[in-house]
C-alpha positions as CSV (number, residue, x, y, z in Angstrom):
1,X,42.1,4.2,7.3
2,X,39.3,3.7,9.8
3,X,36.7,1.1,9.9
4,X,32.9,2.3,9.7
5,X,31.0,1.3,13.4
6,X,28.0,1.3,11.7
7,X,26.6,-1.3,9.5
8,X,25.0,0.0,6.2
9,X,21.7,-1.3,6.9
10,X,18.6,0.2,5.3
11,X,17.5,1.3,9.0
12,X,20.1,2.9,9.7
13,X,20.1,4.7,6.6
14,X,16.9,5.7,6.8
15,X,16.8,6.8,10.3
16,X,19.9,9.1,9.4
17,X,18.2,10.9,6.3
18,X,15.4,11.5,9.3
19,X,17.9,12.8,11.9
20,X,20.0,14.9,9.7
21,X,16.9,16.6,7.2
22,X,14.3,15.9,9.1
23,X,12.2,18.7,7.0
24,X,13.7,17.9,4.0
25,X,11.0,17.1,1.4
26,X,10.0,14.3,-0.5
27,X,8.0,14.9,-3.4
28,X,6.0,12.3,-5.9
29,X,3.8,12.5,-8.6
30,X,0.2,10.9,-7.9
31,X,-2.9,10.3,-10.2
32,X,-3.9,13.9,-8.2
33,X,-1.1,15.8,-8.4
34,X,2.8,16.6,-6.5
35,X,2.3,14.5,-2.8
36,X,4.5,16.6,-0.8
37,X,6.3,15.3,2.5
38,X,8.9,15.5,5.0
39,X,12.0,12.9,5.5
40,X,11.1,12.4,9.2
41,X,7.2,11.7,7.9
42,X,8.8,9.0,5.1
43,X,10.9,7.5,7.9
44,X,7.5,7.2,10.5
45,X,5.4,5.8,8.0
46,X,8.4,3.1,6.9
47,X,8.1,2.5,10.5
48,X,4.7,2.3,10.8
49,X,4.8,-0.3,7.8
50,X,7.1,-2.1,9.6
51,X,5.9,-2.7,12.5
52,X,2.3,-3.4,11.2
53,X,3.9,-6.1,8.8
54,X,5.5,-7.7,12.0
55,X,2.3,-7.9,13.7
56,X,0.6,-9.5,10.8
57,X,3.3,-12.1,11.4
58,X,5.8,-11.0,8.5
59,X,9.1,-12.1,9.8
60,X,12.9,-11.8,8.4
61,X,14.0,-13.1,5.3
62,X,10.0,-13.7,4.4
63,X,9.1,-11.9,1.5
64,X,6.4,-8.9,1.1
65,X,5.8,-7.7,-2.7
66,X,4.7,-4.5,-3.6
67,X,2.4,-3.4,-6.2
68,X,2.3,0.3,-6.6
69,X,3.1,3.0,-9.1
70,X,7.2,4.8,-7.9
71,X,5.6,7.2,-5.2
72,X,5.3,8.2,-1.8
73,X,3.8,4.4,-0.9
74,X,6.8,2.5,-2.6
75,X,9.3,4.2,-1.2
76,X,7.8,3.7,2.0
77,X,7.5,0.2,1.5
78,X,11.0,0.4,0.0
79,X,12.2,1.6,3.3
80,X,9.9,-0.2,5.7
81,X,10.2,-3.8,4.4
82,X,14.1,-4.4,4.6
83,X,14.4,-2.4,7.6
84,X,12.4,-4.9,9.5
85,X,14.4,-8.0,7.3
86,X,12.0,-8.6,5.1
87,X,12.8,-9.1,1.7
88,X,10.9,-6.4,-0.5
89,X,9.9,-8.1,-4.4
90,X,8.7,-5.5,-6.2
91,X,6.1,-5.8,-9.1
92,X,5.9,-5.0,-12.4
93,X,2.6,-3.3,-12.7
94,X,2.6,-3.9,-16.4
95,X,2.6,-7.4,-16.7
96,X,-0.7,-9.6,-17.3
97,X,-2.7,-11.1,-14.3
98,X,-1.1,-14.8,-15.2
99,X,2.3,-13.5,-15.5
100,X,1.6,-12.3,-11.7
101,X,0.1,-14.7,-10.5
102,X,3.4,-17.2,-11.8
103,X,5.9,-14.7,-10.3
104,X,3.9,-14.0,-7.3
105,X,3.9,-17.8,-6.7
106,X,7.8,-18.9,-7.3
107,X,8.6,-16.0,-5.5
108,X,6.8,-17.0,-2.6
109,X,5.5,-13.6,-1.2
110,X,3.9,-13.2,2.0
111,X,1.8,-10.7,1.1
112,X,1.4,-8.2,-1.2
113,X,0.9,-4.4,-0.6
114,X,-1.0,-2.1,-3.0
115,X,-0.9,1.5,-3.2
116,X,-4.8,3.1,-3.0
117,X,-4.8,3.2,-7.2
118,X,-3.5,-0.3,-8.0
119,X,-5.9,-1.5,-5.5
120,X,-9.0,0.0,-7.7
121,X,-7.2,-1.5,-11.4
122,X,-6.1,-4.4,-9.7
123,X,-10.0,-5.6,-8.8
124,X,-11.7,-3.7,-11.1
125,X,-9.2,-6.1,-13.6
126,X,-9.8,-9.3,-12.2
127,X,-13.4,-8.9,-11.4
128,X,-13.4,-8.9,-7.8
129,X,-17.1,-10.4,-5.6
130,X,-16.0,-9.9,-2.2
131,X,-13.4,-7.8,-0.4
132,X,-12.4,-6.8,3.0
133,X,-9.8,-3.7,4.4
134,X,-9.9,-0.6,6.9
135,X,-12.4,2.2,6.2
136,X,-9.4,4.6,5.0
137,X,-8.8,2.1,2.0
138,X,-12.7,2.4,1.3
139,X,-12.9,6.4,1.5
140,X,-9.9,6.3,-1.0
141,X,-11.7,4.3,-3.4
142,X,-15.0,6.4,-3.1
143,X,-12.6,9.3,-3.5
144,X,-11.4,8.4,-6.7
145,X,-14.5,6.9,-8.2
146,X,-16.0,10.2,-7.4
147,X,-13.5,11.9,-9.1
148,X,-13.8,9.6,-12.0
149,X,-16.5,7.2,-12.6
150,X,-15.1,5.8,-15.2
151,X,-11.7,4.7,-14.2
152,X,-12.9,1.2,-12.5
153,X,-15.4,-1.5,-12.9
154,X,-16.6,-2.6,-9.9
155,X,-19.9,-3.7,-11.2
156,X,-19.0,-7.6,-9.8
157,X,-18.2,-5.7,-6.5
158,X,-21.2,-7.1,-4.0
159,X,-19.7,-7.0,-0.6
160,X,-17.2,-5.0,1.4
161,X,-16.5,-5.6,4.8
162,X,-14.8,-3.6,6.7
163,X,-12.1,-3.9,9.5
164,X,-10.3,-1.9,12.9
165,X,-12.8,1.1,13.2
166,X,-16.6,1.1,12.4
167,X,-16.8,2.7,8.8
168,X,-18.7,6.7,8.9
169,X,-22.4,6.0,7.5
170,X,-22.0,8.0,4.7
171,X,-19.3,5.8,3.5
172,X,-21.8,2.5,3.7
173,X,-24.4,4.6,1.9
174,X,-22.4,6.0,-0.7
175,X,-21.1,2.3,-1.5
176,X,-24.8,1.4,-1.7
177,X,-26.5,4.1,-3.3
178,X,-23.7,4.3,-5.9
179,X,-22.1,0.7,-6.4
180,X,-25.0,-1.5,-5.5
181,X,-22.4,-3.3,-2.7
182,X,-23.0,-4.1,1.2
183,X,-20.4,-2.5,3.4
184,X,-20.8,-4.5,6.6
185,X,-18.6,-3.9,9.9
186,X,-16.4,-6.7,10.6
């Protein structure tokens, strides 16, 4: 009997899946549709994840939560957060705003990453004034409340302010025209 050389760390699993099918494809259910990609593109973005978690200053054994439905983002994060150390706590998108907010607290996470559509519940729920995030996050929410105008209050919304690249003009107006909210550059 031999002994395995390589440790069965999620890395390394993840990098092989990558290196063996690299165009093997993933596929998830989304509020649009099948999201279709490849093993090598799951891998990247877990990377990508990972390595933009460390330079928000997530380190090992800290813990990142994730609240999203089971799709292409959670398995991501499902990939990307133990791969860098991290320890992934995953959330039960079910559960009330003060059973969160309890869990969220003992558990002690870090941060918590949302996937584009628990973003829009998760601030149309609790009413949210003020809010801040890259233009990409913005341009899915116009998407969707395009696509359904119904599906999210953002009526408290007032301010959005945006970070890393200058938001497109048509996003700011289409924030204004349409949800009454400021999109400033920040």
């Amino acid at each position: 009997m031999t002994m395995q050389t390589t440790a069965l760390l999620m890395h390394n699993l993840l990098g092989r899946g990558a290196r063996v099918g690299p165009n093997v494809e993933v596929v998830t259910k989304t509020a649009t549709g099948a999201h279709r990609q490849s093993l090598a593109q799951t891998r990247d973005r877990a990377c990508q994840l990972a390595h933009a978690l460390a330079a928000e200053g997530i380190q090992s054994d800290e813990h990142v939560a994730s609240f999203a439905w089971n799709n292409h983002h959670h398995l991501e994060m499902y990939q990307g957060v133990p791969s860098m150390g991290a320890l992934l706590h995953t959330l039960n998108i079910r559960l009330s705003p003060g059973e969160l907010e309890y869990i969220i607290s003992h558990a002690e996470d870090q941060i918590i990453i949302l996937d584009p559509d628990s973003l829009l519940v998760l601030m149309s729920a609790e009413q949210v004034t003020i809010s801040a995030g890259v233009p990409t996050i913005w341009q899915g929410a116009m998407s969707a409340l395009k696509e359904d105008p119904n599906r999210c209050d953002f009526s408290n919304l007032t301010r959005v302010t945006c970070g890393g690249s200058a938001p497109p003009p048509a996003l700011m107006e289409w924030f204004w025209e349409e949800l009454k909210c400021e999109m400033i550059q920040g």
